[in-house]
PAGU-131800 format. One record per atom (N, C-alpha, C, O): z, y, x. Coordinates in pm, whole numbers, plus 50000, padded with zeros to 5 digits. Example, Ala and Ser with C-alpha at 12.3 -4.5 7.8 and 13.67 -1.06 7.14 Angstrom:
residues 2
507804943151319
507804955051230
507804967051320
508464966851424
507084977551285
507144989451367
507875000351290
508045011451341
end
This chain:
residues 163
636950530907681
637870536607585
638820525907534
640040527607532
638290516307497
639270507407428
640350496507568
641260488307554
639670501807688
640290496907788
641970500607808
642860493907859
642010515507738
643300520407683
644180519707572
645250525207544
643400510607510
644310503507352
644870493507411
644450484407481
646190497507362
647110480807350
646580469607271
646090471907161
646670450607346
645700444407286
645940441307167
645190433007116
646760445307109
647490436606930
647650451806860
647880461206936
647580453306780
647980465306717
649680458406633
649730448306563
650970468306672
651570464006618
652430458406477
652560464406371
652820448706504
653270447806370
654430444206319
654820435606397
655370445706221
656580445406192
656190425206171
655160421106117
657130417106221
657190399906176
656870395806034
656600384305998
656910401205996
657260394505853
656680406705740
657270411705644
655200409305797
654260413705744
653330402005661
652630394705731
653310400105511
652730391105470
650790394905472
650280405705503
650210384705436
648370386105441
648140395105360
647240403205382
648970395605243
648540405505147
648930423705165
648280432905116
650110424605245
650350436905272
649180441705418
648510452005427
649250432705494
648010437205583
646560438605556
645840445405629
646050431205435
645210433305343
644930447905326
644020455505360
646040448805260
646090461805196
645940478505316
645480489805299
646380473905390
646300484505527
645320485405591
645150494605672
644150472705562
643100469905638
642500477705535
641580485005571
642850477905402
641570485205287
641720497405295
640690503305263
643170508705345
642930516305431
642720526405475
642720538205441
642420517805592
641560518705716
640260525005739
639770533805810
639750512305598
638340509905597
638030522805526
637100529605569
638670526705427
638720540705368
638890551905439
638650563105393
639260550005537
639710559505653
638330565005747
637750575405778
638270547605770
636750547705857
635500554205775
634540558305839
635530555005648
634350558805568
634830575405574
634160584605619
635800576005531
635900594705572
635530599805656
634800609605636
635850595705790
635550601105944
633910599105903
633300608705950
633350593505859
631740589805859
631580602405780
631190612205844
631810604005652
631690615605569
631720629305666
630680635805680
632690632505716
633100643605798
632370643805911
632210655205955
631840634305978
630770634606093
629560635506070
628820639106161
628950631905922
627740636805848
628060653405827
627190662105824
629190655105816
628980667205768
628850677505921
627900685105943
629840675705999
629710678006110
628240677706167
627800688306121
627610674306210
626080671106174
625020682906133
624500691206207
624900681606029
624990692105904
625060704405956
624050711305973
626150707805983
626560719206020
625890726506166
625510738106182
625920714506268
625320721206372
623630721206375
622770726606444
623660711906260
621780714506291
621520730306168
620680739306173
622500728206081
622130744406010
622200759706145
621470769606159
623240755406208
623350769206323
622140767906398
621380777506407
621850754706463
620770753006581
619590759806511
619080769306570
619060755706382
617910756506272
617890772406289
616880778706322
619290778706258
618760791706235
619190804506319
619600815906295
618910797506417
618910801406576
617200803606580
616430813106584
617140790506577
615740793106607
614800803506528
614110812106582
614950800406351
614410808506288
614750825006329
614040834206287
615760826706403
616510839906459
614520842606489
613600848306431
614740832606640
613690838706783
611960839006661
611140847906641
612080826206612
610470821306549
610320835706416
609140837406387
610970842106365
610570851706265
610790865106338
610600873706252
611080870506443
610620882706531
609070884406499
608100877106517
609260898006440
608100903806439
607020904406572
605840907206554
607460902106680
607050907006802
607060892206872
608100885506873
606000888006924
605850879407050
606710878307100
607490887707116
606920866007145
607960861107271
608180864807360
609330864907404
606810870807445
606750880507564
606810896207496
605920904007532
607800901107400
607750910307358
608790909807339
609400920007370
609430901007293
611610901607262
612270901407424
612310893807521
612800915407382
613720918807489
614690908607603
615650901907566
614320909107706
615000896107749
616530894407722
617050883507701
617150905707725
618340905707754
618740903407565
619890905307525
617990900807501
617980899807311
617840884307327
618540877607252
616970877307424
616580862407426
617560856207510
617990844907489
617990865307628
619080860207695
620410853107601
620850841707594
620790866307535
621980862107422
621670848307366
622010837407411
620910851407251
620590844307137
620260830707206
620800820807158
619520829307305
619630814607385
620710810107435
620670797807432
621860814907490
623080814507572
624220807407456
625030798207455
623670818907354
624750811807206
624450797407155
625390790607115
622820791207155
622280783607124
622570773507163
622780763007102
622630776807306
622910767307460
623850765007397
623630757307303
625240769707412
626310771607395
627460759207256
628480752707272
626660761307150
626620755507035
626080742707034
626510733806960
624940740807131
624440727007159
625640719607255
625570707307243
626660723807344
627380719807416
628760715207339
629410705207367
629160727207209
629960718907121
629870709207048
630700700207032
628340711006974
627940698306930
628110685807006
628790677106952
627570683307131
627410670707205
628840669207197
629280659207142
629710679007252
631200676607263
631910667207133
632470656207141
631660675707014
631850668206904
631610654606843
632400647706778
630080651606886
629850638106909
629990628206943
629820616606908
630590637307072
631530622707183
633160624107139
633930615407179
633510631607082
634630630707004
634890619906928
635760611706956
633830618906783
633580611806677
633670599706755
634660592406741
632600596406848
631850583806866
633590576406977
633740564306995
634380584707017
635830579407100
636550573206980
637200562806989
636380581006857
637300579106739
636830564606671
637650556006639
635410563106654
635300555506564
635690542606648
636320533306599
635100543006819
635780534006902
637340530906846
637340521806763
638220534606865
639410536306841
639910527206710
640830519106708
638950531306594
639420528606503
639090517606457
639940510306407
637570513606467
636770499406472
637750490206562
638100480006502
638360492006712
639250486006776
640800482806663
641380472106644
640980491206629
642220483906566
641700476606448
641970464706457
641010479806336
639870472406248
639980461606326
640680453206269
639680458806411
639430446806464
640540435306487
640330423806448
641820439306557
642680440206591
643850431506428
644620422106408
643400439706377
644220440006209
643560427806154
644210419406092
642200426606176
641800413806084
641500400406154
640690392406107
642230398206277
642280390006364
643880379406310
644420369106349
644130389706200
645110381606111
644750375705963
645370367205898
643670382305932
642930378005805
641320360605809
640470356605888
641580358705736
640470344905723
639080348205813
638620340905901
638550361105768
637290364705861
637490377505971
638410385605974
636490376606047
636990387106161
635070389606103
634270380306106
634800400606066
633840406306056
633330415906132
632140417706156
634670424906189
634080436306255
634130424106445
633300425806535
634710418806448
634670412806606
632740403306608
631950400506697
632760402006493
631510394106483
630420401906492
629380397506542
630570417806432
629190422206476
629600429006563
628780437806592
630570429306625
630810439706797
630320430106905
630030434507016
630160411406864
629960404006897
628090401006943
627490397907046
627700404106785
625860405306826
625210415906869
624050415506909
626160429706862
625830440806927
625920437507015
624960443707061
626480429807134
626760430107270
625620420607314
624920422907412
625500411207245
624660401707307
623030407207273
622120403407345
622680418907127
621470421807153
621470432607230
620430438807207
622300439107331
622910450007398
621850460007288
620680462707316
622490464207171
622080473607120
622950484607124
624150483107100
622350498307159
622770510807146
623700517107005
623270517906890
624960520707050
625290530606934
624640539906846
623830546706910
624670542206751
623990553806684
624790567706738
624320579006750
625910564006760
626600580206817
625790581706941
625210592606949
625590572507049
624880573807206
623730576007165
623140583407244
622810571407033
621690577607038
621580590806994
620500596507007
622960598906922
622530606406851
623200615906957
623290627006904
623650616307073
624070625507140
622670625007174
622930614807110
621820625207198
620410627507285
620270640207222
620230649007308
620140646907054
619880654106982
620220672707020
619530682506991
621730671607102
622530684007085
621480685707252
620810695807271
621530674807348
620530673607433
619310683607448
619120692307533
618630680307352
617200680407370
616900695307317
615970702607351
618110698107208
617880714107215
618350721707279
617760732407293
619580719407343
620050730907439
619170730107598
619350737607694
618120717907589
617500718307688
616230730007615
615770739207682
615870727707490
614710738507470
615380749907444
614550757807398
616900756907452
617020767007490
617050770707604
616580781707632
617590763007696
617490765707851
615860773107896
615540784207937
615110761307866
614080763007893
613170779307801
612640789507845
613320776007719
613090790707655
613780806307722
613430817507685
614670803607812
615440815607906
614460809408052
613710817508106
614500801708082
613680803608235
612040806708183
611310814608242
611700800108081
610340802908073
610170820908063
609250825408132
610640826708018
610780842007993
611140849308097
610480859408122
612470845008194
612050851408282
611170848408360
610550857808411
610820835208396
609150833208481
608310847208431
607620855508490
608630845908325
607400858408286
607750868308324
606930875508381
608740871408313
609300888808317
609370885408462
609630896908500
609340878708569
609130883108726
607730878608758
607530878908879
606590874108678
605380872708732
604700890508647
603590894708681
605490897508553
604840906908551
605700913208641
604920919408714
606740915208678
606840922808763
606220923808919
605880934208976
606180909708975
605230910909069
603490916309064
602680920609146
603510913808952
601780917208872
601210927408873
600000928708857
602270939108901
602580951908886
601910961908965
602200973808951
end
C-alpha cells in the first residue's frame, strides 16, 4: 500500500516547524477519529453477527427442525455481513496505512520521528497488525455460518437417503 504513496508528502517552502507542528496535531486528531469510528464500526457488526445468531440459538425448535430454506436465508445474510465486515476492515486497516505513512512523512521534519521508530521495532519484532489480527474475526464467523448451512444439509440428505 504505501508502495503507492509519494515519498515526501508535499509541502509549500517556506512552511515554518511551528505551522507543520500544528498540521501534524491534526492529523493525529484525525488518526484518533478514524480509531473512534472503526471501534464503532466494530460494534456494529458484532451487534448484527450477535443477533443473527440469537435469531437461529432462540428457535423454539431444534436445529434439525428449522426449516432449511429459514436456515438457508438467515445463514446467507450472516455469511454475507461477515464479508462486509472483513471488507471494512481491510478498508480501515489501507487507511490507517495511509495515514500513519504521511504521519510519518510530516515528522521527518520535526526533532523526533516517533511514528518511523515504532514502524521501525514493529518490523524488526515482525509483529502483526491488530487490523490483520482482527480480520481473522469476520473470518471465523462467516466460516461458522457456512458451516452451519452444509452441516444441515448433510442432514437433510442423510435423512433423505434414510428414508
Amino acid at each position: 500500500m504505501s508502495d503507492d504513496l509519494p515519498n515526501k508528502v508535499p509541502c509549500a517552502s517556506n512552511v515554518t516547524v511551528d505551522q507543520t507542528l500544528e498540521q501534524y496535531k491534526a492529523k493525529l486528531a484525525d488518526l484518533g477519529n478514524l480509531g473512534t469510528r472503526h471501534t464503532s464500526m466494530t460494534m456494529y457488526y458484532v451487534s448484527i453477527v450477535s443477533a443473527i445468531f440469537g435469531l437461529l440459538a432462540l428457535k423454539e425448535r431444534a436445529f434439525a427442525d428449522i426449516e432449511t430454506s429459514i436456515l438457508l436465508v438467515v445463514c446467507t445474510v450472516g455469511f454475507l455481513i461477515c464479508v462486509l465486515w472483513f471488507l471494512n476492515i481491510s478498508f480501515f486497516r489501507n487507511l490507517f496505512r495511509v495515514k500513519l505513512t504521511v504521519l510519518t512523512q510530516m515528522e521527518s521534519t520535526l526533532p523526533c520521528q516517533t511514528f518511523a521508530s515504532e514502524a521501525e521495532i514493529i518490523r524488526n519484532h515482525k509483529m502483526n497488525s491488530w487490523t490483520r489480527i482482527e480480520l481473522i474475526v469476520p473470518i471465523v464467523f462467516g466460516f461458522l455460518f457456512f458451516a452451519l448451512i452444509i452441516i444441515r444439509l448433510a442432514m437433510d440428505l442423510d435423512c433423505f437417503y434414510n428414508k
